[in-house]
C-alpha positions in Angstrom: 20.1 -55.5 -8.2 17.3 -52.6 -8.7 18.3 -48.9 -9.4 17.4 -48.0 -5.8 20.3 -50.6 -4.1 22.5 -49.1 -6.5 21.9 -45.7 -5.6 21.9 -46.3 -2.1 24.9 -47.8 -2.3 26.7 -45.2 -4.3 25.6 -42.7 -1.5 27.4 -45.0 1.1 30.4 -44.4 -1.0 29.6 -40.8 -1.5 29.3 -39.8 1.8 32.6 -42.3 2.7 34.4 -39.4 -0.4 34.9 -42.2 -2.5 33.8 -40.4 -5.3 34.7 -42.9 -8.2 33.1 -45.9 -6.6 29.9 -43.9 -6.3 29.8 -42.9 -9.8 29.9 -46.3 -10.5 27.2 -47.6 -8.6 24.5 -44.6 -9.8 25.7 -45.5 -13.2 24.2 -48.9 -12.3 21.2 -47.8 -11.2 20.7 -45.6 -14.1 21.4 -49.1 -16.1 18.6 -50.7 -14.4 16.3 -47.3 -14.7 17.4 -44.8 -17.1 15.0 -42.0 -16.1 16.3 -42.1 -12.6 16.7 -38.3 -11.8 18.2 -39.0 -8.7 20.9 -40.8 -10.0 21.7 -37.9 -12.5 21.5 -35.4 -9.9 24.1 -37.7 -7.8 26.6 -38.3 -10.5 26.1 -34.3 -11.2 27.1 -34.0 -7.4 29.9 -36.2 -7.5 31.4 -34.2 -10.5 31.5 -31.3 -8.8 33.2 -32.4 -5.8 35.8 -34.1 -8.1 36.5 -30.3 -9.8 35.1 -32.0 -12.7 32.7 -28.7 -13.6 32.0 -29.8 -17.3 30.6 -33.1 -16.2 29.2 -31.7 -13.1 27.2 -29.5 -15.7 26.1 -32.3 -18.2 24.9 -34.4 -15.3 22.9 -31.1 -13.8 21.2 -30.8 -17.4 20.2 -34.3 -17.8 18.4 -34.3 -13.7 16.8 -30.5 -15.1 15.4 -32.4 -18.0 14.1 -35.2 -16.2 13.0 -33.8 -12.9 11.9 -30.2 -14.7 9.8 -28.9 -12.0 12.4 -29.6 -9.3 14.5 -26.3 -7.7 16.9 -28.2 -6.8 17.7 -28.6 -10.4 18.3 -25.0 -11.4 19.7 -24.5 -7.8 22.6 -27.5 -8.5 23.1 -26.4 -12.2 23.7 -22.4 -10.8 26.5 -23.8 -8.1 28.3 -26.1 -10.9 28.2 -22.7 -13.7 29.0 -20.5 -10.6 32.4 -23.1 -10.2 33.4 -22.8 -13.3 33.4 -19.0 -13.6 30.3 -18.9 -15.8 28.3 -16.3 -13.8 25.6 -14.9 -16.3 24.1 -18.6 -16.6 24.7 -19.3 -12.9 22.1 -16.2 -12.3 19.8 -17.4 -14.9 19.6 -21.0 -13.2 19.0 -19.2 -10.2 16.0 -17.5 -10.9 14.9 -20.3 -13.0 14.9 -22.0 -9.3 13.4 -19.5 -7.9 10.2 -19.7 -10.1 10.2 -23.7 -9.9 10.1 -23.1 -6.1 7.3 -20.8 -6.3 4.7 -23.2 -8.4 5.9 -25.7 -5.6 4.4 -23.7 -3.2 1.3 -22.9 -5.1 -1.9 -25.0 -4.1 
């Protein structure tokens, strides 16, 4: 199965709130493509909604680092360090989004 099935089919089960069976299924899609940033940035997602903040965090770092230009990034890693109480680097991931937005919109 390619990385994209397995993703899609993780969101099925994310969006059901079976949580665990999605992080299964983007775990197999970042098998078949390890680079997959959406797939990081899913399991980071899932994480979070589990109360898992340390995870959520790691997962968040690892879609930053291979989607760096993305706001969503810094705008995912502020809500998981917001959730877990750690406010200075919650605002520093928020500007940092802030900035990545702003060379988005720049021709």
């Amino acid at each position: 199965m390619l990385a994209l099935e397995h993703y899609e089919k993780g969101m099925d089960h994310f969006s059901e709130d079976r949580l665990d069976e999605a992080i299964a299924e983007f775990g197999r899609a970042l098998e078949a493509d390890p680079g997959y940033a959406d797939a990081f940035h899913a399991l980071a997602m899932c994480h979070y909604h589990k109360g898992e903040f340390d995870q959520a965090i790691e997962w968040g770092q690892r879609y930053r680092a291979a989607d760096p230009d993305n706001p969503l990034a810094y705008t995912s890693l502020s809500m998981f360090y917001q959730a877990k109480g750690m406010i200075t680097e919650a605002e520093e991931m928020g500007a940092l989004a802030q900035q990545a937005a702003r060379r988005e919109q720049k021709p």
